[in-house]
N, C-alpha and C positions, 0 to 999 in steps of 0.2 A: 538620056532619059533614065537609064540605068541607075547611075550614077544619083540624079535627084532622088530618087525616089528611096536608095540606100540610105542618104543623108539625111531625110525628112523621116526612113522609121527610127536611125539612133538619137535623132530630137526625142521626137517621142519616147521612146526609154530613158531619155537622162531625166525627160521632167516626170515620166512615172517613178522613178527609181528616189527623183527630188523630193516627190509629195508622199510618199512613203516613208522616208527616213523625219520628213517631219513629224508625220503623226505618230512614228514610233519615241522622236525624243519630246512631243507634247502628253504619251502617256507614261514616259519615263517620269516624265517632271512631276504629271499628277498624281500616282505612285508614291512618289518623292514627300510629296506635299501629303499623302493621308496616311502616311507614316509617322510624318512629324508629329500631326495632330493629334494620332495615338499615340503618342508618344507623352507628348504633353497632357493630355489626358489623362495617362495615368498617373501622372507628377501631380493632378490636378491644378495644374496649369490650362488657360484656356488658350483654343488653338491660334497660330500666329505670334504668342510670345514665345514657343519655345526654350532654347535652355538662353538664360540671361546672360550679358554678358558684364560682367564688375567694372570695367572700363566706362562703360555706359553710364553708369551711375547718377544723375547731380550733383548741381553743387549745394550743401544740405548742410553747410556751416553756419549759418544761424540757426536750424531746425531748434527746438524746446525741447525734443526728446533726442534721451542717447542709448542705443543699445549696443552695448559691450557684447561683444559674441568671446563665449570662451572656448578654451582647444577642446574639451573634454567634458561631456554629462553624460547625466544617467534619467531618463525619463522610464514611466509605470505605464506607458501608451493607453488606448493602441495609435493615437493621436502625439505629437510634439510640439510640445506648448512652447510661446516664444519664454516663456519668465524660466523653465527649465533650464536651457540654453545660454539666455544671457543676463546681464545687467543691467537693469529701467532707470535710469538718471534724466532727469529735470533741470535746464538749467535755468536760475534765478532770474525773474523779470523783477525790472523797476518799474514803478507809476505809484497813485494811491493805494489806500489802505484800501479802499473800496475795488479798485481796479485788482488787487492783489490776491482778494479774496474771491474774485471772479477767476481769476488766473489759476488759484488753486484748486477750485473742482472741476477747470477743464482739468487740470493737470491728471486731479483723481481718475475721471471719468477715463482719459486718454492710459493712463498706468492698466485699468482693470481692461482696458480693452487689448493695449499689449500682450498683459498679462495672459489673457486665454488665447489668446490670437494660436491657431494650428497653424505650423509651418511645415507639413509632412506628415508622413506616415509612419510610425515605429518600427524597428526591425523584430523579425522574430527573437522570441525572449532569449537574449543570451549573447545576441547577437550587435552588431553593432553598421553605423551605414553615417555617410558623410552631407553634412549641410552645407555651403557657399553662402555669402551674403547679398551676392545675384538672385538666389532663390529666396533668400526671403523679402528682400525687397517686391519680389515679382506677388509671393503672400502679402506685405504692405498694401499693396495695390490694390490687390481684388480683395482686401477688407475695406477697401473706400477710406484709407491713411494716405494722407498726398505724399509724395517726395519731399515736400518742403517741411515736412513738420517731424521727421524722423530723421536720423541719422545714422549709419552703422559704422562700428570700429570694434578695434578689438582682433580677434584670432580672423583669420584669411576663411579660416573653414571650422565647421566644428564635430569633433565626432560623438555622436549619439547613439551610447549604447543601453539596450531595451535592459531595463530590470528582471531578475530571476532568480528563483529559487534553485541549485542546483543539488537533487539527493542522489547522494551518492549509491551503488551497489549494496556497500557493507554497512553505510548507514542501514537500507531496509532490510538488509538478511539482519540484520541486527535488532529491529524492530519484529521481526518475524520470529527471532530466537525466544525471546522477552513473551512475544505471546504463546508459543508453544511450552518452554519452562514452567508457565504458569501453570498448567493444566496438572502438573507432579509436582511431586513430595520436593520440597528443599534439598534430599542428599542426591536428587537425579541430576547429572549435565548434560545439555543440550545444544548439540552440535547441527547448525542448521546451512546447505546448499540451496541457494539456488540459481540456475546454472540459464533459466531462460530470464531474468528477472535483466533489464537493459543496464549497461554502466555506469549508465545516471541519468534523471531526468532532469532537463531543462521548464521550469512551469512560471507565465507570470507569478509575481509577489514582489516583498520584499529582498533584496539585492543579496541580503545574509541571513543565515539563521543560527543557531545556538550552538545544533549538533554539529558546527564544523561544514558545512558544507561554503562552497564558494557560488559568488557569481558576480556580474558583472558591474562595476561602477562599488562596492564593498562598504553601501552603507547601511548602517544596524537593520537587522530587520526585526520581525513582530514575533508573539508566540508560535513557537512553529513544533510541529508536533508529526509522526508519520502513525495512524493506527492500525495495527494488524488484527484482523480478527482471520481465528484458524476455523476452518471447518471440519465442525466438530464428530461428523460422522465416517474419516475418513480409519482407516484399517489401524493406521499407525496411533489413533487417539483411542479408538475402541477396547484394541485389541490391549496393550497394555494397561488399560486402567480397570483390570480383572480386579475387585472386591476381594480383599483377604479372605477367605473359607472362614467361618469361626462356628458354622454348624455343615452335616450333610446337606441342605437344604443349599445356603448361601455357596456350597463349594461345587453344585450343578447350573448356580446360575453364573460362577466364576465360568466355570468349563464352558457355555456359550458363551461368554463373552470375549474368553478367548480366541475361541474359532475363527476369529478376526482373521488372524493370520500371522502378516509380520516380512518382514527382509528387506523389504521395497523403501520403508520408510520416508513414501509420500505423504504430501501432506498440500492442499488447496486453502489459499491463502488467498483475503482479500486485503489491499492495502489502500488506504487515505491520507494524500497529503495533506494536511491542512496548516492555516495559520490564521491567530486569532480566530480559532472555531468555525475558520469559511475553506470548503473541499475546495483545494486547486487542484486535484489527479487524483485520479480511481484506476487503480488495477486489479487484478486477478490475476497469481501467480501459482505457480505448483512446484513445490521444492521437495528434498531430500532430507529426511532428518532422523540423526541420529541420538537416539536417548538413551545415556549411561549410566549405569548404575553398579555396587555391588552387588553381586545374585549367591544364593546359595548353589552348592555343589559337593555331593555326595561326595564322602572320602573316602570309599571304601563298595562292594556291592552290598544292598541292604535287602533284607527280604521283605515280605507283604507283612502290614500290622509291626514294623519294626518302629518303638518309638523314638521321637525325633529327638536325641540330647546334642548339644553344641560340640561335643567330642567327634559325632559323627558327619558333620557339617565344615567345608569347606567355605571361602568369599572369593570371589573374584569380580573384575570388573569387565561387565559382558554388554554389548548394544541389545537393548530390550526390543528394539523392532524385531532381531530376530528372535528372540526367546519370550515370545507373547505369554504373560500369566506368570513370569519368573516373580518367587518370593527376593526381594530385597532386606539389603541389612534394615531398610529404614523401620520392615517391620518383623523385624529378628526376633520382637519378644511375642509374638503376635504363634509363636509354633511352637510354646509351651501346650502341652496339655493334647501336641497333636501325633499321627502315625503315619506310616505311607500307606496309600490306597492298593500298593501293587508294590511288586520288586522294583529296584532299580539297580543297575549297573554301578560300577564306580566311575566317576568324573560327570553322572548327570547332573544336567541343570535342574533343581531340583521346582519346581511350578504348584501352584494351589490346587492346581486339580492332579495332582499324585497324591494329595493330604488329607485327611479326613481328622476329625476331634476323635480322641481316645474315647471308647464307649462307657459311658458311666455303670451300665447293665449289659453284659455278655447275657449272649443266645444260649438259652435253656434253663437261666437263672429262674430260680422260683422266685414269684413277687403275689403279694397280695392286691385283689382284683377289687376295686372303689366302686361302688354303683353309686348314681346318686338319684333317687327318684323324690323330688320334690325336696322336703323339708326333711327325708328321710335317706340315711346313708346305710346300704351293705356292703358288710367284705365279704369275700371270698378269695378261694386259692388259686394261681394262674401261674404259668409258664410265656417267659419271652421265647418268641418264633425267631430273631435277629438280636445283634446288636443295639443298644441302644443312649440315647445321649439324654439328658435331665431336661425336659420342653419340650420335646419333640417326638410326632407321633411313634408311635410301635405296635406290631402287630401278636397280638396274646393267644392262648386258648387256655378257657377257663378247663380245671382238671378234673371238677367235679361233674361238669352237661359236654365235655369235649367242645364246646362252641368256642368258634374264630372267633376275636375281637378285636378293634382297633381301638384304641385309646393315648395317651398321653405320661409320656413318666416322667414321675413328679417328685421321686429321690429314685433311689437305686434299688428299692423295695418294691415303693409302690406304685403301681398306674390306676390313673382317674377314665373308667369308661365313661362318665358322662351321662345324661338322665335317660337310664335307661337301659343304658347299655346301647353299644353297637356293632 
């Protein structure tokens, strides 16, 4: 009884153990199967054709249409046109003149359809990715093109690589030099890093461009252009493009503008690639730039009010990021007529805000005082309180009433107080 009853529960376990391993290899298979389908799917292949197989093919030796597949293109995606790819050949029917010219706009009709027919999906630009003549056939198909009316020959497979523009690093630090250069005087050089800017971009276009750059499949490409524009408020554009002093006035507004700073010689840069006037990439970069110049440099220690002759002036060539407000050779002749503001050391760099214009009228010089009231002009006698340069206000006191005044001097004589006096 034993014995039965052992043998009747290992039944029972082999056919549980049985119907178990079925249903595990009935959802292996299905598994299996919605793999494929995604798979095919993304091929945009519909599901159950899977990947095709070239053996399979028909026999397609009468077919009207020949498409030559070649080993090597270059498609502009993001789609892959059959007519990129390959060769549309027609072979000649006999019959009438009437039958003939029926023949020839299926023929048209059948070429324009080839012709755009997508056979796939383009690789990213730069890149390249492989067709079979299995897979296009299998596209033949689901454009509702029979087997019979197509034929394919030619290369086994073809490689189709995506067009691109490819700019280089030193192409755009190059484009970015050009725009920063511009912002100065012709005798500046302009040394430009930048060190986050990527080693080239890959961007749809045209295959080539003018400046040398490379890319895939190396056929001409269109106007190609990369534009930098710098932004314009950064330390490094500010702070050097201090306004030569040619009065006290313009030589305080040099001094803040200097106050920029300097050393870092950053600079935010937006770049555009374009071709034929259409933006394929937009960046914003921040580089390093240095801008050289010859600068003046004291030869010797100078004291305050010492005037500036070329005997006492050095050049060297110095990076203006650090020496924000440095006078250059370029405006050498620009420091006639001018003095130092203050001592200087020997071997300073010598800057617009150390310089003031030599005063046309020293402090204490007697000048005669201009009234002017209406249609009616009085002088009288006055003393400069300062220094003073020909245009530019000065402060007096007449020596006859002791009265302050502020006025304008108008030679080295005279100042204009103006209606009234003030």
């Amino acid at each position: 009884m034993k014995m039965r009853t052992d043998a009747h529960t290992s039944l029972t376990l082999t056919a549980a153990l049985t119907a178990a391993l079925a249903v595990a290899l009935t959802t292996v298979l299905a598994v299996l199967l919605i793999l494929a389908a995604g798979a095919a799917a993304r091929e945009g292949l519909p599901p159950g054709l899977g990947t095709p197989d070239p053996d399979s093919d028909p026999d397609t030796s009468g077919a009207p249409a020949l498409v030559i597949l070649k080993p090597r293109a270059v498609t502009t995606g993001p789609d892959i046109r059959l007519e990129e790819i390959a060769d549309l050949v027609f072979a000649p029917r006999s019959g009438t003149e009437a039958a003939g010219a029926g023949q020839r706009a299926e023929q048209e009709d059948m070429l324009q359809k080839l012709s755009a027919l997508a056979v796939g999906r383009a690789a990213l630009p730069g890149n390249c990715r492989l067709l079979n003549s299995g897979s296009i056939r299998v596209r033949l198909r689901q454009a509702g093109i029979a087997d019979r009316d197509v034929r394919i020959d030619g290369a086994a497979e073809t490689e189709v690589c995506t067009a691109a523009l490819v700019v280089t690093r030193p192409e755009m630090e190059a484009a970015i030099q050009r725009a920063v250069a511009a912002l100065y005087p012709a005798g500046y050089q302009v040394v430009v890093s930048c060190p986050a800017l990527p080693s080239a971009i890959k961007t749809a276009g045209s295959p080539s461009h003018t400046s040398g750059g490379q890319a895939a499949g190396g056929a001409a490409g269109g106007a190609f252009e990369i534009e930098a524009q710098v932004d314009r408020s950064a330390s490094v554009v500010t702070a050097i493009s201090a306004v030569p002093a040619a009065s006290a006035a313009s030589a305080a507004a040099a001094a803040a503008a200097a106050k920029g700073g300097g050393g870092d010689g950053a600079v935010t840069v937006s770049l555009a690639i374009k071709e034929d006037g259409t933006v394929l990439e937009q960046l914003t970069t921040r580089c390093s730039a240095g801008i050289f110049a010859e600068v003046a440099l004291t030869a010797g220690r100078l004291e305050r009010h010492t005037v500036l002759l070329p005997e006492l002036l050095l050049w060297e060539r110095r990076d203006l990021t650090y020496f924000p407000g440095a006078v250059t050779k370029t405006d050498a002749g620009r420091l006639l007529g001018m003095r130092l503001a203050k001592p200087l050391s020997s071997g300073s760099v010598l800057r617009w805000t150390d310089i003031e214009p030599v005063p046309d009228a020293q402090m204490n010089h007697q000048v005669q005082l201009i009234y002017s009231r209406g249609a009616v002009w009085v002088a009288d006698a006055g003393r400069l309180l300062a220094d003073a340069v020909i245009g530019e206000k000065v402060s007096v006191i007449n020596i006859r009433t002791g009265k302050l005044l502020q006025g304008i001097l108008i030679n080295a004589d005279q100042v204009l107080i103006g209606d009234g006096g003030s």
